[in-house]
N, C-alpha and C positions, 0 to 999 in steps of 0.2 A: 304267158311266160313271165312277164312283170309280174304280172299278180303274186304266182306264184314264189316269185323271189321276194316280197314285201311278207307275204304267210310265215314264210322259212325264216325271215332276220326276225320278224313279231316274237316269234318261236323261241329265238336262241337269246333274244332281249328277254322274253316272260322268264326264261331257265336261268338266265344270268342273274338277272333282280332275284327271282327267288331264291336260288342259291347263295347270292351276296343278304341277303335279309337272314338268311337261316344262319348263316357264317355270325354274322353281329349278334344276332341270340346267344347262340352259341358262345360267344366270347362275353357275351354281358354274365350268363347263367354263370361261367364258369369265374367271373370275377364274384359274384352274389356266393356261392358254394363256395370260392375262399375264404369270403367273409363271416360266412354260417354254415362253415363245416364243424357238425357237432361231434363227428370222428377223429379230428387229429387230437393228436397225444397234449401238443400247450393250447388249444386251443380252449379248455375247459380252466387251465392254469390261470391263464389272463384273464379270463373270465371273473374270478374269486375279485379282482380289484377294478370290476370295469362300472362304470356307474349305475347301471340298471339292478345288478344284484345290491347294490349297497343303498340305492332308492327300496330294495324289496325290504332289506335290515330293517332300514328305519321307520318304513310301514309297518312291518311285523311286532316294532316294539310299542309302537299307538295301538296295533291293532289289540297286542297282548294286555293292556289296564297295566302296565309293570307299577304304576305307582299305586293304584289300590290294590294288589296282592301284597306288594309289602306291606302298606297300612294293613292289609287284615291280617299278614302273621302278626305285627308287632301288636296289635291289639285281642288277639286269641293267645299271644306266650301271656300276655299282662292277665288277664282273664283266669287263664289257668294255673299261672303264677301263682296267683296271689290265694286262689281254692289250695293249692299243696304248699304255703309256705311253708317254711324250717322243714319239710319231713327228709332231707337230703343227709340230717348230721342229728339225726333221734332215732336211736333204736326202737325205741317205741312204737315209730311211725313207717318201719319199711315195708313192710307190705303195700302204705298207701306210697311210698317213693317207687313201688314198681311199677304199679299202676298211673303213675304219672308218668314215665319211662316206657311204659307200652302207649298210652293217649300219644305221648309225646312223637314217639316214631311212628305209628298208625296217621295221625294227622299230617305229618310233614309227606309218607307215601300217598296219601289220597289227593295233597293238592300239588305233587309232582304227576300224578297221575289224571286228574281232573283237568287241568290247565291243557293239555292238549290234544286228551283223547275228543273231546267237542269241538274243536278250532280246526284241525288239523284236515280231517274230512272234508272242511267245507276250502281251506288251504288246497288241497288236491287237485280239488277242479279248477284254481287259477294255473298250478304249476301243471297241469293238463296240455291248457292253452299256450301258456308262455311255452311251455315246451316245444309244442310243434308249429309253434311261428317261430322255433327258433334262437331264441331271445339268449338261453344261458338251457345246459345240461342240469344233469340232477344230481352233479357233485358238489356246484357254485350253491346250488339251491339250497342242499342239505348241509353247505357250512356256513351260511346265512344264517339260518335258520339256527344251526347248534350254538354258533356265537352269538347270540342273542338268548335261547332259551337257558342253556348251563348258567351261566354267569348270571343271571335273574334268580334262577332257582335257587345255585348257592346264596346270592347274597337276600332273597325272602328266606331261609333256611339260618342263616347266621343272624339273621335281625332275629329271628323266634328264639334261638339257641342260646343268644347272651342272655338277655333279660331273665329268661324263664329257668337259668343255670343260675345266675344268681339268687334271684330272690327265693327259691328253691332250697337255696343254704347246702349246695352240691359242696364236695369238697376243693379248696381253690388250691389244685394242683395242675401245673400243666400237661402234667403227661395225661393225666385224669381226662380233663377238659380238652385234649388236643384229640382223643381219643373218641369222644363223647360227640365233639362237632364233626369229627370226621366220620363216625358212621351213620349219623344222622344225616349228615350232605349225601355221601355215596348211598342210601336207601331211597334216597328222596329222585336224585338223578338216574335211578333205576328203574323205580317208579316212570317217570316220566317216560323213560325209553320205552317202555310197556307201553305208555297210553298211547304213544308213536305208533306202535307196532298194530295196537289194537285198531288204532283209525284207520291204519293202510290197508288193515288186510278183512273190514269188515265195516257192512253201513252203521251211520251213525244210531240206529235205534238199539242194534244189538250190539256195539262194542260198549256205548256207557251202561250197558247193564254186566256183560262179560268180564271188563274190566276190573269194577267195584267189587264186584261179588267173589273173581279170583282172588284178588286184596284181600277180603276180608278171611278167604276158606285158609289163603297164607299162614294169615298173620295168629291165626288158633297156639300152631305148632309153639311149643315153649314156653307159652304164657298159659294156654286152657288146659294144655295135656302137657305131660311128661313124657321123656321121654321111651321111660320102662312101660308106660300106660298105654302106648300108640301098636295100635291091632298090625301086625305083620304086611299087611297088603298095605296099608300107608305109611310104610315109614320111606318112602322113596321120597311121599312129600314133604315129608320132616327132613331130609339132606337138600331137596331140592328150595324151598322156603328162602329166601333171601332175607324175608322180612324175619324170621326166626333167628336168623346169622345176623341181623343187626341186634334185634331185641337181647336174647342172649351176651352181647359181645357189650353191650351198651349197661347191661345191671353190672358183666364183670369188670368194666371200667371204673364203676362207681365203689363197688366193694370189695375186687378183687385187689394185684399187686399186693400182697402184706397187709392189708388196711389195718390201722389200730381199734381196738376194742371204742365203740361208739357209745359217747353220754346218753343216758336215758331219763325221758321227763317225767317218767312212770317211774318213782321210787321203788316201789313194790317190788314189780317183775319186770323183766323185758327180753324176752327168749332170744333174740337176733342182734344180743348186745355185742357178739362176735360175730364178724359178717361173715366169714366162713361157714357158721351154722345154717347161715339161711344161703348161702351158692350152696353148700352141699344138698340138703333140704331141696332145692331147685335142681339140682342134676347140674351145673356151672361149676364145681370146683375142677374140674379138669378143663377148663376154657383154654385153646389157644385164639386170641384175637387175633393175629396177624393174615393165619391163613381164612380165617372169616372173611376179614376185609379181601384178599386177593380172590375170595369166592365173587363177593358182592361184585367188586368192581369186573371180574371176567364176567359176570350175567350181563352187566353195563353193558359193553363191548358187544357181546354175541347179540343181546336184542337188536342192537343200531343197526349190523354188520346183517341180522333178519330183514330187518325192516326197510335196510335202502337195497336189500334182494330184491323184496316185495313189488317196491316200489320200481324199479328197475325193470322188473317184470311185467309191469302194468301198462306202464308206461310205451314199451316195446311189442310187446304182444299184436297180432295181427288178426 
């Protein structure tokens, strides 16, 4: 009978300990899940100023070279600069100022594009891990990230854009020039969003080939063909071209508004002494640039709004 009663309190001691053991789990787990619950509404909010994302910023901007991408625009404007000087204000010379005006926007899209379609990839599979230990969502992550890459971008993008606008001998007007750097930023930031998109949603062997090579089938439209020239089944790609909506919008900046009849160094002849001769010649005299730019910038938008779907998805997925 003793025994028996020693068995039975063993019993209800082992149930009590266990239960009191499970209870304190239970209340530690559910302090931890306060603390890294990746589901509430501020809890991603706080995040955006909490030290670990702001330790990721400033890794991100070592990791990025930011000081030698802008040394290598400001030495590729100087480069190129100096191959097209004066042909900005010589009728003479417009054909080689458009082709300095295509280089010009084709180069700033490849290395908005370049810059993070190969980083980003290998980015992925840290924000993989940080992820599911927890650390920070993939809202704090992707505005780390944009605060850091945009404002780089622009200002490698405005380092290329003075220098290679002036000695260029572009016209020094602002509206000119305000125009000129601002579709050259929003192409380049466009770019980039692309090369986002490409890293997320594809390995690295096949997105730096996809990438480039969409760039380049782009960037044809308005500079290799015309528009009257373009075979029916692609002219979707000729609306769809971002890189087209800047190029275009970017010669009509330079020659369009009224521009005055341009000096020529060629005594003899100079056919595009009227810049209207050569926008029309080009299919550009009916340019509106505003809604161009509102093209470029909505593609901006939709890629990113892609790409942290993508992400989002991936990320989630089971």
């Amino acid at each position: 009978m003793i025994i028996k009663c020693f068995a039975l309190e063993k019993r209800v001691l082992e149930r009590y300990s266990v239960g009191f053991t499970q209870n304190k789990y239970r209340i530690r787990e559910k302090k931890i899940y306060r603390k890294t619950n990746i589901k509430h509404p501020y809890y991603s909010l706080a995040q955006l100023f909490s030290t670990a994302v702001i330790m990721r910023c400033l890794k991100y901007i070592f990791q990025t070279n930011a000081m030698l991408r802008i040394a290598v625009h400001f030495a590729v404007a100087l480069i190129v600069s100096y191959i097209y000087r004066g042909v900005g204000n010589d009728a003479a010379r417009v054909l080689d100022n458009m082709k300095f005006v295509y280089g010009t926007n084709l180069f700033l899209a490849y290395t908005g594009l370049m810059a993070v379609i190969v980083s980003f990839p290998l980015e992925y599979m840290v924000l993989k891990r940080e992820h599911f230990n927890g650390w920070y969502t993939l809202l704090p992550y992707m505005v780390s990230v944009l605060l850091v890459e945009i404002p780089l971008q622009m200002l490698c993008c405005l380092v290329y854009v003075i220098p290679a606008y002036m000695i260029t001998d572009q016209p020094l007007e602002i509206i000119r020039f305000g125009y000129f750097a601002l579709f050259l930023v929003a192409t380049s930031l466009t770019s980039q969003s692309a090369g986002f998109l490409c890293g997320a949603t594809m390995p690295l062997k096949m997105s730096v080939f996809v990438g480039p090579v969409s760039l380049a089938l782009l960037s044809m439209f308005g500079f290799a063909i015309r528009f009257s020239d373009i075979p029916a089944m692609y002219v979707w790609l000729h609306h769809f071209s971002f890189v087209r909506a800047s190029f275009q919008s970017l010669l009509y900046s330079l020659y369009g508004f009224t521009r005055g009849i341009l000096p020529c160094s060629n005594e003899m002849y100079c056919h595009y002494k009227n810049p209207m001769k050569f926008l029309t010649e080009m299919a550009f005299d009916n340019m509106n640039v505003n809604p161009e730019l509102l093209y470029v910038c909505f593609f901006f938008l939709c890629t990113y709004v892609l790409t942290i779907t993508v992400i989002w998805y991936k990320l989630n997925k089971r």
